[in-house]
matplotlib code that plots the C-alpha trace (Angstrom):
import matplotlib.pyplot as plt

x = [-12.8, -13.9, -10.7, -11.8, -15.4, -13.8, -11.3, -14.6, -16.8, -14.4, -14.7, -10.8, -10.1, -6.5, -3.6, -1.7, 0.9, -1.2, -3.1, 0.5, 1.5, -1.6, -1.3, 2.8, 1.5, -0.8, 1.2, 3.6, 1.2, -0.7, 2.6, 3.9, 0.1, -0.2, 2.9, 1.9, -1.6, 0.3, 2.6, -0.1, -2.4, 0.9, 1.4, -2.0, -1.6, 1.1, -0.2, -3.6, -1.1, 0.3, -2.8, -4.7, -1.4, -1.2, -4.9, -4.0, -1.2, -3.4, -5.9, -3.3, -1.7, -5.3, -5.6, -2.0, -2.8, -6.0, -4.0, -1.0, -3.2, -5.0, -2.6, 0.6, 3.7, 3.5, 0.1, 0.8, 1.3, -2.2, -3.9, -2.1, -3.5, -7.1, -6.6, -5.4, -1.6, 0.9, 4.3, 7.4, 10.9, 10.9, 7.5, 3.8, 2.5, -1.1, -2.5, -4.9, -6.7, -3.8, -1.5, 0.3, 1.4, 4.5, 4.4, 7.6, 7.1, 10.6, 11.3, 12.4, 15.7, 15.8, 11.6, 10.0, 7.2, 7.3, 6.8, 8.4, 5.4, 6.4, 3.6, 4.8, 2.8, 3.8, 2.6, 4.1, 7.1, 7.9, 7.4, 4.2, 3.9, 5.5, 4.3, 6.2, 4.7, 6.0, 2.7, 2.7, 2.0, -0.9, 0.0]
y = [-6.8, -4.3, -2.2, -1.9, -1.3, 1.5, 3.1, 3.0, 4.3, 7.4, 11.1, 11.3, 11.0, 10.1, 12.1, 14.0, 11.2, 8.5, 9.9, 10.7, 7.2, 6.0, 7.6, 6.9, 3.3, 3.3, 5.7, 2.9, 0.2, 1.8, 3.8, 0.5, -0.5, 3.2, 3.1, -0.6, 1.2, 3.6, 1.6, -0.7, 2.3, 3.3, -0.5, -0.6, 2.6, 1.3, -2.0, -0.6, 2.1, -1.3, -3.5, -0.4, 0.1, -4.0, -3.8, -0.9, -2.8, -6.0, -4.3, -2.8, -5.9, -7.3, -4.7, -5.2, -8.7, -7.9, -5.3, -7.5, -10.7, -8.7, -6.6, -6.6, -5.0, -2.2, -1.3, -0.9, 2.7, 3.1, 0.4, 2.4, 5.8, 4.5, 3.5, 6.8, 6.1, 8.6, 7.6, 8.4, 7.5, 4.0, 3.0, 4.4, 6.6, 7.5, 8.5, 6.2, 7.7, 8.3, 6.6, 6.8, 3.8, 3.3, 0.2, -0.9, -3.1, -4.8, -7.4, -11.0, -12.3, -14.4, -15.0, -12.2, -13.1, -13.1, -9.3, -8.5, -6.3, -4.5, -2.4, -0.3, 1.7, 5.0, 7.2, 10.8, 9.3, 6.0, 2.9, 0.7, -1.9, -3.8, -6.7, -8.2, -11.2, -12.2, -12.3, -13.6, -10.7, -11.8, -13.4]
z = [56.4, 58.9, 58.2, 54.4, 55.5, 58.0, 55.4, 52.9, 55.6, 56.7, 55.0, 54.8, 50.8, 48.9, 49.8, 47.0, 47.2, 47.2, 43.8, 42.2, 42.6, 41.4, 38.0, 37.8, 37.8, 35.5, 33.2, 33.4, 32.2, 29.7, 28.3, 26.0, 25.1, 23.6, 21.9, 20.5, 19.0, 17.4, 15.9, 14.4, 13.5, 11.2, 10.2, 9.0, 7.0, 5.4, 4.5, 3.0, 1.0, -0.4, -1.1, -2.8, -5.2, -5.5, -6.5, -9.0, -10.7, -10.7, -12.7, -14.7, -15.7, -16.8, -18.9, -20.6, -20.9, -22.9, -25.2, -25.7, -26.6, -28.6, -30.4, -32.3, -31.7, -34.3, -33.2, -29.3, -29.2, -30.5, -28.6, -25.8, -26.6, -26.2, -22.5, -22.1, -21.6, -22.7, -24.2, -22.2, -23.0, -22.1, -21.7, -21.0, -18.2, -16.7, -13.3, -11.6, -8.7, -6.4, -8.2, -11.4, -13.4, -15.1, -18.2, -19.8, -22.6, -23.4, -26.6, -25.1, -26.3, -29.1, -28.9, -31.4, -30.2, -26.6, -24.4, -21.0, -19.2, -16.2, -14.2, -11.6, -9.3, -7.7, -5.0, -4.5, -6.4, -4.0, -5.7, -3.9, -6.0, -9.2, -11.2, -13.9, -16.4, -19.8, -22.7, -26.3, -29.2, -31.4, -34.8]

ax = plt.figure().add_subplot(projection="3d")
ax.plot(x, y, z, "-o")
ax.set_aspect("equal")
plt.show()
C-alpha cells in the first residue's frame, strides 16, 4: 500500500514503453468488439433493407387480393391500370418508394378459376423479397 501511495505520490510519469504497451493492449481488446459493431451495424442494414421490401410486398399482395377477388380475368389489365401498374411481358410493373414491384399473374392447371399471384420486390435490381399465394377470380 505505501509503494502505490509512493509511485502515486512521485512526479516521475509513464515511460514511452510503458504507454506503448498500454495501448497494444487495449488495441488488442477492443480490436474484435469493433469489428463485432460493424458487422452488426451491416447486419442490421441488411435486415431493415429486407423487412421494408417484406412490408412493400405485403401490402402489395393485399392489394392483388382485393383486385383479384374483385375482378375477373378479362378485366385485370384494367383493374391494373388504375393502381398504376404498367404491363410488361409477363406480368405488371410499378415503383414503390425505393422499390419496384414485379406481379405475375399465372392461370392454375386444370382450375379456370384459380390465379397463381407472385409479388416480387426489387431494389437497384436484387430481388429483397417475394410472396407467392394462389386467389379465386370472381364469378
Amino acid at each position: 500500500m505505501k509503494k502505490l501511495l509512493r509511485v502515486l505520490a512521485s512526479k516521475s510519469g509513464f515511460s514511452l514503453i510503458e504507454i506503448l504497451a498500454a495501448i497494444v493492449i487495449l488495441g488488442l481488446i477492443v480490436g474484435p468488439f469493433l469489428s463485432m459493431f460493424i458487422q452488426s451495424a451491416k447486419t442490421t442494414h441488411v435486415t431493415e433493407t429486407m423487412n421494408d421490401a417484406t412490408d412493400v410486398a405485403n401490402a402489395q399482395m393485399e392489394d392483388m387480393y382485393h383486385i383479384v377477388t374483385h375482378s375477373t380475368s378479362d378485366k385485370i389489365d384494367e383493374q391494373m391500370s388504375e393502381q398504376d401498374f404498367t404491363k410488361i411481358n409477363d406480368g405488371y410493373s410499378k415503383k414503390v418508394n425505393d422499390y419496384t414491384v414485379m406481379v405475375q399473374l399465372r392461370p392454375v392447371p386444370d382450375q379456370p378459376s384459380l390465379v397463381d399471384v407472385i409479388v416480387q420486390i426489387y431494389k437497384e435490381n436484387d430481388r429483397e423479397a417475394q410472396l407467392e399465394s394462389i386467389y379465386e377470380w370472381e364469378n
